[in-house]
N, C-alpha and C positions, 0 to 999 in steps of 0.2 A: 497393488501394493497395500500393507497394513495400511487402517484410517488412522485419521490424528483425533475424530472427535467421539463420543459415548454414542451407543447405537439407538438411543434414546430418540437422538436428533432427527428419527425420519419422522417421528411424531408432527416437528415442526414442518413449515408450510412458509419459503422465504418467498418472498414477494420484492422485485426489485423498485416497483412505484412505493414512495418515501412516503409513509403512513405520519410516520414519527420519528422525530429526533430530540432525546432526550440526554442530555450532560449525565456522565456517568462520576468521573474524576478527573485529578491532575496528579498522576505518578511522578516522584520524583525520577524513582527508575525502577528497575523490571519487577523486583519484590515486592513492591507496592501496586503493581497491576491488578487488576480486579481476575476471579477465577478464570478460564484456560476455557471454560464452555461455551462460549460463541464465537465464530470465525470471527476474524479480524482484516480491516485492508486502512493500510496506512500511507499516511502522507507525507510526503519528505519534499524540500529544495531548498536551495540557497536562499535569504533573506530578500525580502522583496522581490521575489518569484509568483507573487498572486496565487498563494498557497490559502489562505484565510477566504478570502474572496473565490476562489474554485471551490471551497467546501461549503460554503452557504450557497451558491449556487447549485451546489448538488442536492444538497439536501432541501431546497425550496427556503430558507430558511434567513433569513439575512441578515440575524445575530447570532446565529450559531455557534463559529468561530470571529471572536475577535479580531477588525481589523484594524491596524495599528500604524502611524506614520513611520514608526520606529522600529528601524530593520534589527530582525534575530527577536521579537518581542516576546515570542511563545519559545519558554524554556523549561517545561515541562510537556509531560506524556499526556496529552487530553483523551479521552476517551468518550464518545457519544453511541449509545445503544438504539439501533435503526430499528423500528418497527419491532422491536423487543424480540430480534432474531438473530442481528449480528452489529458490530461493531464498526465504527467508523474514527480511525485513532490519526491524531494531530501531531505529531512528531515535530521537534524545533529542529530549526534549518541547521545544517550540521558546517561545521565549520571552528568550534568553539574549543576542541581538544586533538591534539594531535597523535595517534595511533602509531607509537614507530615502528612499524613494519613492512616488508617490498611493499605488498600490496594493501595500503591503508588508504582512509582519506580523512580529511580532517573534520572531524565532526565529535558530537558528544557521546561520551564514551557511556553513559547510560542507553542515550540510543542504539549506538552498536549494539549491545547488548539485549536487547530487545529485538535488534532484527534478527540478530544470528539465534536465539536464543528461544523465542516463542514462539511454541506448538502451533498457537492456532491461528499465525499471523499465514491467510492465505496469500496476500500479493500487496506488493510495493509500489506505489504509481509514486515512479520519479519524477519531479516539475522541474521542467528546463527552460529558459526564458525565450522564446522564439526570437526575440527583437535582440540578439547579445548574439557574436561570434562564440564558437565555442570556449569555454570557461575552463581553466584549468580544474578549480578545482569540483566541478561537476564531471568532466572525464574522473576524475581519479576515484571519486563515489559510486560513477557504473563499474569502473575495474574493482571496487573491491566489492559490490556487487556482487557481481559474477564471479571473485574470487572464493568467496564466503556463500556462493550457492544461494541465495537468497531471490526468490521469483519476482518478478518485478515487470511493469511495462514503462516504456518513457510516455510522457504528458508534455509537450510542447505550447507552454502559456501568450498569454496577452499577444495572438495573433492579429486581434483587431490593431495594437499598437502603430505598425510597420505597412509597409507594402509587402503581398502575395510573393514578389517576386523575391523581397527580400528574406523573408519567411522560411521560401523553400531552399533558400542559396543556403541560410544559416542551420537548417535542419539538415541540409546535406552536407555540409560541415562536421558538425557534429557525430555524425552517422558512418561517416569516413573515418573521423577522430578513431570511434572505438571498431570499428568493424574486425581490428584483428584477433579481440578476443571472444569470437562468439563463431558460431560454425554457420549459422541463417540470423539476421541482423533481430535484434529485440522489436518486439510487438512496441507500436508507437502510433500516438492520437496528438493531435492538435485543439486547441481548446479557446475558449475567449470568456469570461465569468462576466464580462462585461454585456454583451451580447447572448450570452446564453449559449455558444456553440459549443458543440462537444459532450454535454451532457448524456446522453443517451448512450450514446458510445460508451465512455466510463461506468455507466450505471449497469451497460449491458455484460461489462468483465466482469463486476461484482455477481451478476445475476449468474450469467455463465459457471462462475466458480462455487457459487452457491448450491446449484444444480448438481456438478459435479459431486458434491460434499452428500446431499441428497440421496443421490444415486447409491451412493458408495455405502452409505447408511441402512438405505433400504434394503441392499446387497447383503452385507453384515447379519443384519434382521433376519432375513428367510433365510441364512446358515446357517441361523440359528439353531433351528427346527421350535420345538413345544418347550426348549427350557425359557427363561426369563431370560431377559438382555441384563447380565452384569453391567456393572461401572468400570472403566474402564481405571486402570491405576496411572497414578502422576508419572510414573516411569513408561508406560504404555503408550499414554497422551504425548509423550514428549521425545518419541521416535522420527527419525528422519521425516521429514516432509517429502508425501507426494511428488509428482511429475504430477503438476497442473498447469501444462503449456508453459514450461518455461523456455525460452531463449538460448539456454548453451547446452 
Protein backbone atom coordinates (compact mmCIF):
# COMPACT_ATOMS: atom_id res chain seq x y z
CA UNK A 1 0.00 0.00 0.00
CA UNK A 2 0.99 3.88 -0.62
CA UNK A 3 3.65 5.17 2.27
CA UNK A 4 2.53 7.79 4.69
CA UNK A 5 6.07 9.20 4.96
CA UNK A 6 8.77 11.32 2.14
CA UNK A 7 11.10 8.79 0.62
CA UNK A 8 13.81 10.69 2.12
CA UNK A 9 13.35 8.81 5.36
CA UNK A 10 15.46 5.64 4.15
CA UNK A 11 18.16 8.09 4.65
CA UNK A 12 17.47 7.75 8.27
CA UNK A 13 18.79 4.84 10.50
CA UNK A 14 16.07 4.27 13.58
CA UNK A 15 17.65 2.70 16.36
CA UNK A 16 15.18 1.42 19.02
CA UNK A 17 17.89 1.83 22.14
CA UNK A 18 16.78 5.50 23.50
CA UNK A 19 19.99 7.78 22.51
CA UNK A 20 17.81 10.86 23.41
CA UNK A 21 14.75 12.34 24.55
CA UNK A 22 14.20 15.60 23.90
CA UNK A 23 10.79 17.85 24.77
CA UNK A 24 9.59 19.03 21.49
CA UNK A 25 5.96 20.81 22.56
CA UNK A 26 2.59 20.95 24.26
CA UNK A 27 -0.17 21.07 21.32
CA UNK A 28 -3.20 22.43 22.41
CA UNK A 29 -4.67 20.37 19.45
CA UNK A 30 -3.91 18.86 16.11
CA UNK A 31 -2.97 22.29 14.29
CA UNK A 32 -0.57 23.08 16.56
CA UNK A 33 1.39 19.86 16.20
CA UNK A 34 4.78 20.18 15.10
CA UNK A 35 5.27 18.95 11.05
CA UNK A 36 3.93 15.37 9.90
CA UNK A 37 7.81 14.07 9.21
CA UNK A 38 8.46 11.63 11.88
CA UNK A 39 6.41 8.63 12.85
CA UNK A 40 4.72 8.98 15.81
CA UNK A 41 3.51 6.40 18.80
CA UNK A 42 1.29 7.81 21.45
CA UNK A 43 0.16 7.27 24.73
CA UNK A 44 -3.28 7.25 26.05
CA UNK A 45 -5.27 5.88 29.53
CA UNK A 46 -7.48 6.87 31.98
CA UNK A 47 -6.11 9.17 34.88
CA UNK A 48 -3.90 7.53 37.14
CA UNK A 49 -3.12 4.58 34.76
CA UNK A 50 0.86 5.07 35.32
CA UNK A 51 0.97 6.59 32.03
CA UNK A 52 3.77 9.48 33.01
CA UNK A 53 5.73 6.88 35.06
CA UNK A 54 5.65 4.05 31.78
CA UNK A 55 7.05 6.97 29.62
CA UNK A 56 10.04 7.88 31.75
CA UNK A 57 10.69 4.33 32.11
CA UNK A 58 10.73 3.91 28.54
CA UNK A 59 12.60 6.39 27.69
CA UNK A 60 15.41 5.91 30.56
CA UNK A 61 14.47 9.22 31.73
CA UNK A 62 12.71 9.98 34.99
CA UNK A 63 11.57 13.60 34.31
CA UNK A 64 10.65 13.10 31.10
CA UNK A 65 7.02 13.14 31.58
CA UNK A 66 5.71 14.71 34.63
CA UNK A 67 4.51 12.92 37.34
CA UNK A 68 1.69 14.30 39.21
CA UNK A 69 -0.64 13.18 42.36
CA UNK A 70 -3.32 14.81 40.52
CA UNK A 71 -5.33 12.58 38.28
CA UNK A 72 -6.06 13.97 34.43
CA UNK A 73 -2.93 16.53 35.16
CA UNK A 74 -1.51 16.30 31.52
CA UNK A 75 -4.01 18.26 29.28
CA UNK A 76 -2.18 18.85 26.47
CA UNK A 77 -0.50 16.99 23.28
CA UNK A 78 3.22 16.62 24.73
CA UNK A 79 5.41 15.71 22.10
CA UNK A 80 9.22 14.22 22.79
CA UNK A 81 11.55 13.69 19.68
CA UNK A 82 13.52 10.15 20.34
CA UNK A 83 17.02 9.92 19.05
CA UNK A 84 15.94 12.77 16.53
CA UNK A 85 14.20 9.93 14.34
CA UNK A 86 10.71 9.63 15.62
CA UNK A 87 8.42 10.90 18.20
CA UNK A 88 7.16 9.84 21.41
CA UNK A 89 3.53 11.75 22.01
CA UNK A 90 1.76 12.15 25.78
CA UNK A 91 -1.74 12.36 25.15
CA UNK A 92 -4.11 13.50 28.39
CA UNK A 93 -6.18 10.56 29.72
CA UNK A 94 -9.45 10.89 27.72
CA UNK A 95 -12.38 11.27 29.69
CA UNK A 96 -12.99 15.09 29.63
CA UNK A 97 -15.51 15.51 26.70
CA UNK A 98 -18.27 13.62 25.49
CA UNK A 99 -18.37 12.39 21.67
CA UNK A 100 -22.18 11.80 21.02
CA UNK A 101 -22.18 9.22 18.93
CA UNK A 102 -23.09 5.06 18.86
CA UNK A 103 -19.52 4.44 18.91
CA UNK A 104 -17.75 7.28 21.03
CA UNK A 105 -15.90 7.52 24.27
CA UNK A 106 -15.38 9.94 26.39
CA UNK A 107 -12.38 11.76 26.02
CA UNK A 108 -10.89 15.16 24.59
CA UNK A 109 -12.17 15.98 21.58
CA UNK A 110 -8.71 17.54 20.44
CA UNK A 111 -7.30 14.18 21.03
CA UNK A 112 -9.91 12.52 19.04
CA UNK A 113 -8.80 14.41 16.68
CA UNK A 114 -5.39 13.78 16.53
CA UNK A 115 -5.95 10.00 16.64
CA UNK A 116 -8.29 9.78 13.81
CA UNK A 117 -6.61 12.41 11.99
CA UNK A 118 -2.71 12.22 11.94
CA UNK A 119 -0.74 10.80 9.04
CA UNK A 120 2.18 9.86 10.79
CA UNK A 121 0.68 8.53 14.14
CA UNK A 122 1.96 4.83 13.58
CA UNK A 123 0.33 3.12 16.81
CA UNK A 124 -1.58 3.73 19.88
CA UNK A 125 -0.50 1.85 23.17
CA UNK A 126 -3.64 1.85 25.13
CA UNK A 127 -2.88 1.69 29.19
CA UNK A 128 -5.33 -0.28 31.16
CA UNK A 129 -4.96 -0.59 34.75
CA UNK A 130 -4.11 -4.36 35.59
CA UNK A 131 -5.18 -4.05 39.27
CA UNK A 132 -9.14 -2.48 38.25
CA UNK A 133 -12.01 -4.94 36.86
CA UNK A 134 -12.82 -3.88 33.56
CA UNK A 135 -13.72 -0.11 33.29
CA UNK A 136 -16.41 1.07 31.46
CA UNK A 137 -15.17 3.72 30.21
CA UNK A 138 -11.85 2.04 28.82
CA UNK A 139 -14.01 -0.57 26.95
CA UNK A 140 -15.77 2.07 25.16
CA UNK A 141 -12.21 3.86 24.03
CA UNK A 142 -11.05 0.30 22.52
CA UNK A 143 -14.70 0.32 20.71
CA UNK A 144 -14.16 3.49 19.32
CA UNK A 145 -10.84 2.41 18.57
CA UNK A 146 -11.53 0.03 16.39
CA UNK A 147 -14.46 1.81 15.22
CA UNK A 148 -12.48 4.74 13.88
CA UNK A 149 -9.68 2.28 12.56
CA UNK A 150 -7.08 3.57 14.47
CA UNK A 151 -3.86 0.85 15.16
CA UNK A 152 -3.34 0.43 18.55
CA UNK A 153 -1.90 -2.41 21.00
CA UNK A 154 -3.40 -2.63 24.84
CA UNK A 155 -0.61 -2.11 27.82
CA UNK A 156 -1.81 -3.60 30.95
CA UNK A 157 -0.15 -1.31 33.84
CA UNK A 158 1.04 -1.54 37.60
CA UNK A 159 1.16 -5.30 37.39
CA UNK A 160 3.71 -5.21 40.35
CA UNK A 161 0.53 -3.69 42.23
CA UNK A 162 -1.90 -6.90 42.58
CA UNK A 163 -1.38 -10.71 42.83
CA UNK A 164 -0.42 -12.81 39.33
CA UNK A 165 -3.39 -14.42 39.75
CA UNK A 166 -5.32 -11.43 40.07
CA UNK A 167 -3.74 -9.83 37.19
CA UNK A 168 -4.64 -12.38 34.79
CA UNK A 169 -8.29 -12.90 36.15
CA UNK A 170 -8.60 -9.00 35.35
CA UNK A 171 -6.86 -9.10 31.83
CA UNK A 172 -9.19 -11.89 30.97
CA UNK A 173 -11.88 -9.84 31.78
CA UNK A 174 -11.24 -7.20 30.01
CA UNK A 175 -10.22 -9.34 26.86
CA UNK A 176 -13.77 -11.08 27.09
CA UNK A 177 -15.33 -7.45 27.51
CA UNK A 178 -14.19 -6.41 23.96
CA UNK A 179 -13.47 -9.74 22.16
CA UNK A 180 -16.78 -9.16 19.95
CA UNK A 181 -15.47 -6.52 17.98
CA UNK A 182 -12.21 -7.74 16.64
CA UNK A 183 -11.89 -11.02 14.50
CA UNK A 184 -8.18 -12.32 16.48
CA UNK A 185 -8.05 -10.46 19.98
CA UNK A 186 -5.62 -7.01 19.83
CA UNK A 187 -1.78 -7.43 20.47
CA UNK A 188 -1.50 -6.97 24.44
CA UNK A 189 1.85 -6.63 26.94
CA UNK A 190 1.78 -6.23 30.42
CA UNK A 191 4.12 -3.77 32.16
CA UNK A 192 5.20 -2.63 35.66
CA UNK A 193 7.32 1.32 35.42
CA UNK A 194 8.04 0.44 38.89
CA UNK A 195 10.09 -2.56 38.33
CA UNK A 196 11.13 -2.09 34.97
CA UNK A 197 9.02 -4.96 33.31
CA UNK A 198 7.72 -4.64 29.95
CA UNK A 199 10.04 -2.31 28.56
CA UNK A 200 11.66 -4.07 25.80
CA UNK A 201 8.50 -5.58 24.61
CA UNK A 202 7.16 -1.91 24.02
CA UNK A 203 10.25 -0.54 22.77
CA UNK A 204 10.45 -3.65 20.42
CA UNK A 205 6.70 -2.54 18.52
CA UNK A 206 8.13 0.91 18.20
CA UNK A 207 11.30 -0.76 16.55
CA UNK A 208 9.25 -3.19 14.71
CA UNK A 209 7.09 -0.47 13.09
CA UNK A 210 9.82 1.52 12.51
CA UNK A 211 11.55 -1.02 10.39
CA UNK A 212 8.47 -1.52 8.58
CA UNK A 213 8.40 2.42 7.69
CA UNK A 214 12.15 1.71 6.54
CA UNK A 215 11.40 -1.02 4.54
CA UNK A 216 8.62 0.54 2.74
CA UNK A 217 10.87 3.79 2.19
CA UNK A 218 13.63 2.08 0.80
CA UNK A 219 11.12 0.11 -1.53
CA UNK A 220 9.66 3.71 -2.74
CA UNK A 221 13.47 4.69 -3.28
CA UNK A 222 14.72 1.86 -5.89
CA UNK A 223 11.05 2.68 -7.85
CA UNK A 224 12.31 5.17 -8.02
CA UNK A 225 14.87 4.62 -10.56
CA UNK A 226 17.75 7.72 -11.46
CA UNK A 227 15.10 10.60 -10.90
CA UNK A 228 15.41 12.34 -7.47
CA UNK A 229 12.98 11.33 -4.57
CA UNK A 230 10.26 14.36 -4.65
CA UNK A 231 8.49 15.55 -1.48
CA UNK A 232 5.70 13.96 -0.90
CA UNK A 233 2.40 16.63 -0.85
CA UNK A 234 0.30 17.23 2.54
CA UNK A 235 -2.50 15.65 0.64
CA UNK A 236 -0.24 12.43 -0.29
CA UNK A 237 1.06 12.36 3.51
CA UNK A 238 -2.19 12.32 4.64
CA UNK A 239 -3.66 9.05 2.98
CA UNK A 240 -5.19 6.17 4.71
CA UNK A 241 -2.78 4.56 6.99
CA UNK A 242 -1.18 1.31 6.30
CA UNK A 243 -2.03 -2.28 7.64
CA UNK A 244 0.85 -2.18 10.33
CA UNK A 245 -0.38 -5.38 12.30
CA UNK A 246 -3.47 -4.07 13.18
CA UNK A 247 -6.12 -6.09 15.28
CA UNK A 248 -9.45 -5.89 13.29
Amino acid sequence: MPGRFDATLSLTIFNVNIASAIFDCSAPDLDSCPDESLPEFAFIGRSNVGKSSLLNMLAGQEGLARVSPTPGFTKLINMFTINKTWRLVDLPGYGYAHLAKKHSAKFNKAVARYLKHRPNLCCVFALIDSGLEPQAMDVEFIEWLAANSVPFVLVFTKTDKISVTDVQANIAAFKERIAAWFVQPPTSFTCSAELGQGRQELLGVIDESLTAIQAEADAAMQGAGPEPAREMSARERHKKRPDLARPW
